[in-house]
C-alpha positions as CSV (number, residue, x, y, z in Angstrom):
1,X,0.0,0.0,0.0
2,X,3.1,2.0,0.8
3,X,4.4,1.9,-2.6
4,X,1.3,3.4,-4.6
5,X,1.5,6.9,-5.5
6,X,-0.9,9.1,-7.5
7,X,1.7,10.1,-10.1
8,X,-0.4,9.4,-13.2
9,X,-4.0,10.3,-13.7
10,X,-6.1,10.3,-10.7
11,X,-8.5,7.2,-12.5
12,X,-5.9,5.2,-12.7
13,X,-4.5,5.8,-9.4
14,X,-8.5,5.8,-7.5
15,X,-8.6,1.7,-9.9
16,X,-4.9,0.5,-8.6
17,X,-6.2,1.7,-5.2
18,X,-9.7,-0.6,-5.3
19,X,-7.8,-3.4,-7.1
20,X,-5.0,-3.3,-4.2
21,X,-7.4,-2.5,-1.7
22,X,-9.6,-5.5,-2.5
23,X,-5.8,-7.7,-1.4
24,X,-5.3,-6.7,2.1
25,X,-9.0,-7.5,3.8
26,X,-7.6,-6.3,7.1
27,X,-7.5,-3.0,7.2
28,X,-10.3,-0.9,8.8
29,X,-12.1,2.2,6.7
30,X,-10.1,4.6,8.3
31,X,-6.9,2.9,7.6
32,X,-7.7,3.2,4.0
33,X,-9.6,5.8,3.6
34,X,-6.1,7.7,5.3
35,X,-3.8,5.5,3.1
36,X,-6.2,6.5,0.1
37,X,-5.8,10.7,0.9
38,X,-2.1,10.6,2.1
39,X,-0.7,9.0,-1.2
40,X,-2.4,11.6,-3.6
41,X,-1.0,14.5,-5.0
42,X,-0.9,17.2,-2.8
43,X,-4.2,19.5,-5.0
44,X,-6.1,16.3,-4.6
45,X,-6.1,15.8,-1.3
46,X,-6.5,19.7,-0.4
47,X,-9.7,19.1,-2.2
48,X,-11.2,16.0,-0.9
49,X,-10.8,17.7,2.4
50,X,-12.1,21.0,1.6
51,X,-15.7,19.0,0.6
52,X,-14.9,17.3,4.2
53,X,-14.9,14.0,2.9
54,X,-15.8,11.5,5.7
55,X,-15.7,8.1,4.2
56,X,-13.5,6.1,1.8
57,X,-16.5,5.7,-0.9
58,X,-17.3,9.3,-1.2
59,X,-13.4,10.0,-1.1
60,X,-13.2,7.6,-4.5
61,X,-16.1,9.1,-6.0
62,X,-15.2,12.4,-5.8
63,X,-11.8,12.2,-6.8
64,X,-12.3,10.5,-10.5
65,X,-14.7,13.3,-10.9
66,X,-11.2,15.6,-10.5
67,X,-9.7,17.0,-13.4
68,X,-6.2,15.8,-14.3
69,X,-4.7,19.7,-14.6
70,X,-1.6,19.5,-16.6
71,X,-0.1,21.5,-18.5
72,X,0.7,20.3,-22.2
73,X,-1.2,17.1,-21.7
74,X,-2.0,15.4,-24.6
75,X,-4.2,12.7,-23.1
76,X,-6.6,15.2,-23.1
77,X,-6.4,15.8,-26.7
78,X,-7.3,12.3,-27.1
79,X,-10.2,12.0,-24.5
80,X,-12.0,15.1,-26.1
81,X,-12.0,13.6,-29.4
82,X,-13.1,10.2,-28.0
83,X,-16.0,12.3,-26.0
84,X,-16.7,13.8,-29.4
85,X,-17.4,10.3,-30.7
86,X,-19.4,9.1,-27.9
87,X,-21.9,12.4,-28.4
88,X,-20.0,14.5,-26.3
89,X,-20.2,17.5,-28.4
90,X,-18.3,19.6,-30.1
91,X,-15.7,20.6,-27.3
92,X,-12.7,22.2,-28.3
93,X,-9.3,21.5,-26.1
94,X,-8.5,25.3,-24.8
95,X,-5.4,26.8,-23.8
96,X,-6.4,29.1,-21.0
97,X,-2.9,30.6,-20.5
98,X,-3.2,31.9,-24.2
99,X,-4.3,35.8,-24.3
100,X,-8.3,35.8,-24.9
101,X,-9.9,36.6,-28.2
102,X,-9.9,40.3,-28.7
103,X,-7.2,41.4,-26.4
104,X,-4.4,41.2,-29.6
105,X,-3.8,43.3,-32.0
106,X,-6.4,42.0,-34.5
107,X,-9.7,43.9,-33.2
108,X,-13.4,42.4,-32.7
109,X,-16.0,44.1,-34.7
110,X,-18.6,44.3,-31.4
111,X,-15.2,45.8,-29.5
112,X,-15.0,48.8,-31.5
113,X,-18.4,49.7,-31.3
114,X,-18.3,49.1,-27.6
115,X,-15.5,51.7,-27.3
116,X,-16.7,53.8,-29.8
117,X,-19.8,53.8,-27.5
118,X,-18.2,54.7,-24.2
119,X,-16.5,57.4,-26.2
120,X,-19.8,59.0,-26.5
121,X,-20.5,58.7,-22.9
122,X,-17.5,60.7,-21.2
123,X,-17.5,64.1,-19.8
124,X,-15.9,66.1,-21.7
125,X,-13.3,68.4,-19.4
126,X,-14.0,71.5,-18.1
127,X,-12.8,73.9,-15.9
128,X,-16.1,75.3,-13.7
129,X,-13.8,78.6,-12.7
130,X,-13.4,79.5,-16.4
131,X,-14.9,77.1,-18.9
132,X,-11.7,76.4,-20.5
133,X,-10.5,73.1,-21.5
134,X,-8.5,72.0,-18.3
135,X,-9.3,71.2,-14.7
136,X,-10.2,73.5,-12.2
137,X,-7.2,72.7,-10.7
138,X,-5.0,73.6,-13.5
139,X,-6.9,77.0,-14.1
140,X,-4.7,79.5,-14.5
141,X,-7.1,82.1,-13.4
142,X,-7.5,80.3,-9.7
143,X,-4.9,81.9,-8.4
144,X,-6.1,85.3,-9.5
145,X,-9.7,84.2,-8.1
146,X,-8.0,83.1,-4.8
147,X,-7.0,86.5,-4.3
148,X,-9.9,88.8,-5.2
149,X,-11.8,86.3,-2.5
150,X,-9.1,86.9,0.3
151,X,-9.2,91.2,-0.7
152,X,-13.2,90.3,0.3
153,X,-12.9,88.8,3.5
């Protein structure tokens, strides 16, 4: 039991677990069910015990319904195209580290109207001192306004 690792995919590791498990009758659930989670990899235990699993059945069924994450794997290649076969639609294998459509150089057409749009929508600037083109702020008439106010007071 020692020497089983989950350094494959986590289906082939949760079926050499059952198969070897079915060997040694003399262990108690808890014996297995901590031999099952302390040889996984390290993501697929943090998440059998994040969904607090109690027992070794649940711990099996939840962890073949895990997603093998790797990066460059080509066995996924392969199972999407079997899927396809067996009516699993028409899923394409995705590379979610690649930039997302639209964000290159090459421009949507719904993109450019959107900014086109918000174009439309902002304030234009204006100072409310002057009405010039700048920020109140910037006015260079403030500081002339700042001291006919103080000759006031």
């Amino acid at each position: 039991m020692r020497r089983l690792k989950h350094t494959g995919s986590i289906r082939d590791y949760v079926k050499e677990f059952s198969s070897l498990m079915l060997e040694i009758p003399n262990m108690t659930e808890e014996e297995l069910l901590f031999n099952f989670m302390d040889n996984l990899q390290g993501w697929a235990e943090q998440e059998l015990r994040r969904r607090g699993v109690q027992d070794l059945a649940t711990a099996m069924a939840i962890a073949e319904s895990l997603t093998d994450y790797k990066m460059g794997d080509s066995s996924k290649i392969e199972s999407l195209e079997d899927s396809h076969a067996m009516g699993g639609g028409d899923e394409v294998p995705r590379d979610h580290n690649a930039p997302r459509m639209g964000s290159g150089k090459t421009h949507n057409v719904r993109e450019g109207r959107g900014k086109a749009k918000r174009k439309e929508f902002t304030p234009k600037i204006k100072c409310f001192l002057c009405d010039g083109p700048h920020w109140a702020r910037d006015c260079p008439k403030r500081k002339a306004l700042s001291a006919m106010i103080e000759e006031r007071e």
